[in-house]
N, C-alpha and C positions, 0 to 999 in steps of 0.2 A: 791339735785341735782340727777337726774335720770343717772349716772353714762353709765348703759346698753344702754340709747337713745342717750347719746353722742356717743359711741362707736360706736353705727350704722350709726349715722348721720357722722360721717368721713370718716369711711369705703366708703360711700357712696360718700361724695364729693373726694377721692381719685381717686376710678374708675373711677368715670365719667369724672374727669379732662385727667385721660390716654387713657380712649376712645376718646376724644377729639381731643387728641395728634396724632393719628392715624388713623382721619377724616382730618387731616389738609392735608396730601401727594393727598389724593383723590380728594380732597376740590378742591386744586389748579392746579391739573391736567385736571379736568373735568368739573368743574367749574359747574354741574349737579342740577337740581331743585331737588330732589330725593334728592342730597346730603345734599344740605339747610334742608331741613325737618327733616336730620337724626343729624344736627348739631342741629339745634334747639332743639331735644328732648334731646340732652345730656345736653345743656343750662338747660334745664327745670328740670333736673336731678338732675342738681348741682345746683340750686336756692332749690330746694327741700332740699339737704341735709342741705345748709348753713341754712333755715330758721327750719328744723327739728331740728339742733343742738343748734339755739339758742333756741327755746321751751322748751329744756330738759336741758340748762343752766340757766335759768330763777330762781331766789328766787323770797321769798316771804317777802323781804325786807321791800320794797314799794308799796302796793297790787294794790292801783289803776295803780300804774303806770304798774307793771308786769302785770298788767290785762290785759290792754290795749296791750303791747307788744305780748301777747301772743297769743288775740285776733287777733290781723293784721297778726303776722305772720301763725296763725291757715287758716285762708282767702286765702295768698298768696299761703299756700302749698298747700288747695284743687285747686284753682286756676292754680298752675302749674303744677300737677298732672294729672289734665284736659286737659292740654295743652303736654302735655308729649303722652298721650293715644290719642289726635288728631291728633299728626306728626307721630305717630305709622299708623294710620290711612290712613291719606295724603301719605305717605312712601308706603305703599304695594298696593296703589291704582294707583299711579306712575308705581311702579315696575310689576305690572300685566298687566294694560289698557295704561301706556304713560301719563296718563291725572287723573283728579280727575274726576268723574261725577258727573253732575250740579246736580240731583235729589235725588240720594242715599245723598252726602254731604249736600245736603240742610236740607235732616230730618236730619242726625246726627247732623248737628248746630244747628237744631232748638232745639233737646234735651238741648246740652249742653245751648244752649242760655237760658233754662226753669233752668237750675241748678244754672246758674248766676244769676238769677233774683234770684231766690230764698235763695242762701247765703246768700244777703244782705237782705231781708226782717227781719219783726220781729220774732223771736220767733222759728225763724229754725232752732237756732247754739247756743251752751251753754257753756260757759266754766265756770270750775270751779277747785280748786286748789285741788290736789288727797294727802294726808297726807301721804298714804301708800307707793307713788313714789316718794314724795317731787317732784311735777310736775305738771305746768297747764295741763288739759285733756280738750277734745273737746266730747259734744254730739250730734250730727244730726237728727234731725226729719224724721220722715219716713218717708216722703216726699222724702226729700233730699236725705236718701239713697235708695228710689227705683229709682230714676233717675238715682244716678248713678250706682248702679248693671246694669240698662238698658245700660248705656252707655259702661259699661265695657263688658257685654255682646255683643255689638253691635261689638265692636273694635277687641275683641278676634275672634269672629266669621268670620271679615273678614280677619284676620290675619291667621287663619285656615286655611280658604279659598284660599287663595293669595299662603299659601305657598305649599298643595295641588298641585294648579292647574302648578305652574310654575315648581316645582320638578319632575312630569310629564312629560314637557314637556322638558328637558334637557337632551342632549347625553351624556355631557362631566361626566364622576364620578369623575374627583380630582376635578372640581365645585364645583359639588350638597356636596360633604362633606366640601369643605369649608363656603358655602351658609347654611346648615344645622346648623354648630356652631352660626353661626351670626344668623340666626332666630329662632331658637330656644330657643338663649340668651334672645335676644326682648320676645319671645312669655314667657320665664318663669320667668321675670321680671312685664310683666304684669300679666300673675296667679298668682305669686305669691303676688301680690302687691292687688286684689283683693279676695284673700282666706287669708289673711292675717288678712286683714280689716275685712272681713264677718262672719270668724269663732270669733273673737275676740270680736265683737257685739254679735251672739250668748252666746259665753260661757258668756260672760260679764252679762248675765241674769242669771246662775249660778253660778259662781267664778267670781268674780268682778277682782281677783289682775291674774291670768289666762288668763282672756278674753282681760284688757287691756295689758298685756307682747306679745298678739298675735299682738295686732291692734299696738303696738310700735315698732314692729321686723318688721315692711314692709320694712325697707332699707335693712337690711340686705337679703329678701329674690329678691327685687328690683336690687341688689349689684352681687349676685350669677349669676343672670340671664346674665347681664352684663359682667361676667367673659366671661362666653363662648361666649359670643360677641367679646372682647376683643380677643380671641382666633384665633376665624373666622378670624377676620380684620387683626391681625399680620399673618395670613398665606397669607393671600390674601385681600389687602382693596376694589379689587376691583371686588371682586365674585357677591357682590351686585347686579353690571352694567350688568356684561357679565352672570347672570344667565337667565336674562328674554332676551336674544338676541342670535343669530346665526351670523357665521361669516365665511364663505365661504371659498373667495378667495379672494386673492392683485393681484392685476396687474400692470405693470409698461409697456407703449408703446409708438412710437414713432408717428411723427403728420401724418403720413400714415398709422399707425394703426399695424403695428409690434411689435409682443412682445419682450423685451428686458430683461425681467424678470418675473416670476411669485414666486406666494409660495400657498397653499391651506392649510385650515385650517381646512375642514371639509371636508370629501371626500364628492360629490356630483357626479350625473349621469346628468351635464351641458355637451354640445359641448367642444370640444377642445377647448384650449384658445385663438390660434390664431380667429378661430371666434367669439369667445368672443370677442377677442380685437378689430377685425374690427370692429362688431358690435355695439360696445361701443365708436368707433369716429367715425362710421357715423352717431349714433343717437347725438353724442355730436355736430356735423357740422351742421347737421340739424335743429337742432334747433336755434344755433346759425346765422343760415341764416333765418330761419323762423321769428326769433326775432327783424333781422334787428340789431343783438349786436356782438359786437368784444369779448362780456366776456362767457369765456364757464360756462354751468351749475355745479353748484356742488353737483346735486343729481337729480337722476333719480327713480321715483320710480314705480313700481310693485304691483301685488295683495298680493305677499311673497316676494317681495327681494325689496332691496334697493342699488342703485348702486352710493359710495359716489365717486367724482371727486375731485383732486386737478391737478392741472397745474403747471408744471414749464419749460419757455421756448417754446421747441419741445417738452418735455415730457409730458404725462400724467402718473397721476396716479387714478386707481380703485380700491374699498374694496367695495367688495361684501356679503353683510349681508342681516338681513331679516325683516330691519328695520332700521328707520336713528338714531345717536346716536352723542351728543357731545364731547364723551368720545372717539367712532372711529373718529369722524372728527378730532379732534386734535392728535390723534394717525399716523391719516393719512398726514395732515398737516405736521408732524414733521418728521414724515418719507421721506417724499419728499425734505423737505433741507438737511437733513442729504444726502439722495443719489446723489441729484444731487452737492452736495459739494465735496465727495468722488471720485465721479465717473467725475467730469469736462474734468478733460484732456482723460480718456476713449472712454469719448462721442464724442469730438470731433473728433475723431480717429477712432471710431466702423465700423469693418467689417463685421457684421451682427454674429461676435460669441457670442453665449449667455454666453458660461464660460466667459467671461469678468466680468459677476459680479456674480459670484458666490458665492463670500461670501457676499453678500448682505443678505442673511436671519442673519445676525450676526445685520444688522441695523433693521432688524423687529424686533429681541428682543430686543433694546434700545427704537426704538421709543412704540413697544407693548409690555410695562414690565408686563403688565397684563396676557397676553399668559403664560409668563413661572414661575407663580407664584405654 
């Protein structure tokens, strides 16, 4: 029993079960495509550890049978492994562009599609029982490992990239360093998960019991990365959303277009807000007549700004960002029942003072707990 690769292999399904735990608050708040991909990869995480720890529980009791065990679960981990460095993938493709793109993804699948054909063929995956670790080991065909160096190449590169371009482009700094623990996490879970493997093949041609302690320590170095993720996410789960987004102004008005509230969230060289606000229900009326519909739009958008709507009543409300989000829409959404719950008998009363709701930014940090992370 390889004692050192259970250790790892738990280590491993521990993390990733508590990164999990603190995808679940974001999960259900945002309910975000981005999210799904970052839920999946901890999935895949923790299918990795469990099948890593039974490989290095494994005797050699029953050989055909341990064979065979060792063999599928050997399969399953490249397999999820694959699938781990694809939601890596899908996730900063999301977080930089909104979208995957059809072309770039198409080659990367077709890689990985060439790596799966090829595990199951003949002659490409070898196992054999190691006396030295009391431990089935697994050997790959070069074939198989220039694929996936290519693919792990590919993924790093645009994880690189991703987090470059989007760190760049963000004002906020208590963000970018909670964004920095969380990508960084991801980005040293995959190096390390790929220098782990790669020097461990190398030395493996010189020290055989060297090269494989390298290639059996990916969880752990997979696990590390993870922490500062873990890190990131308990400061803020939701740095993720609001790093690749801009977020303006709220506005809150009346069905003549009076502002009854505002709050700004990034200083900006926009008009005043009352002609924001007019502007923002005559283009809402407008349309609404243009359409021939009784229901106002819930986004309007722009070459940089994205102007989200919710309705309640006479009220409107607008969140001015620079771009449309799930995460603001439900932000916004919740913020509008909350106020107009608060504020009922105010309203029906209002004499055009705006101190009437002055503690209303007390409801933007309930309904936007992300703000004051």
């Amino acid at each position: 029993m390889f004692i050192l690769g259970i250790i790892f292999g738990l280590i491993e399904i521990i993390i990733s079960i508590t990164l999990g735990l603190l995808l679940i608050k974001p999960f259900l708040t945002a309910k975000l495509k981005i999210t799904s991909s970052l839920i999946f990869l901890i999935c895949t995480i923790f299918l990795n550890g469990i099948f890593y720890t039974i490989i290095m529980s494994v005797t050699l009791d029953n050989y055909a049978l341990s064979y065979w065990i060792s063999y599928w679960c050997y399969l399953i981990l490249i397999m999820a492994g694959l699938m781990s460095i694809s939601s890596m993938y899908i996730f900063f493709e999301y977080i930089e562009y909104g979208k995957v793109r059809t072309l770039i993804f198409g080659i990367y699948s077709s890689l990985v599609g060439a790596i799966y054909a090829l595990i199951f063929s003949p002659n490409q995956i070898e196992i054999y029982f190691s006396e030295e670790f009391s431990t089935w080991m697994i050997d790959l065909s070069y074939y198989v490992r220039f694929l996936v160096f290519l693919a792990g190449i590919f993924v790093t590169f645009r994880m690189i990239k991703g987090i470059i371009v989007i760190y760049r482009s963000v004002d906020n700094k208590r963000v970018k360093n909670q964004f920095l623990f969380i990508f960084f996490g991801l980005l040293i879970s995959l190096i390390g998960l790929f220098l782990s493997i790669a020097l461990g093949i190398f030395i493996n041609n010189f020290n055989f019991i060297i090269g494989n302690i390298f290639r059996g320590s990916y969880p752990l170095f997979l696990s590390t990365g993870l922490v500062f993720a873990i890190i990131g996410f308990y400061k803020n789960p939701y740095a993720v959303y609001l790093i690749s987004q801009k977020v303006f102004k709220l506005i809150v008005f009346k069905h003549n277009g009076v502002t009854i509230f505002e709050q700004e969230f990034i200083p900006s060289s926009s008009r005043q807000t009352v002609l924001i606000s007019g502007a923002i229900h005559g283009v809402s009326s407008m349309i609404q007549t243009a359409l021939g519909t009784e229901k106002p739009p819930e986004i309007v958008k722009y070459k940089n700004r994205a102007i989200l709507f919710s309705f309640k009543g006479d009220l409107g409300f607008a969140l001015i960002s620079d771009k449309d989000s799930s995460l603001l829409r439900n932000g916004l959404n919740n913020f509008s029942k909350i106020f107009t719950a608060k504020y009922s008998i105010e309203l029906k009363n209002w004499d055009g003072n705006t101190q009437t709701f002055k503690d209303a930014n007390k409801i933007v940090q309930r309904a936007f707990p992300f703000f004051n992370q």
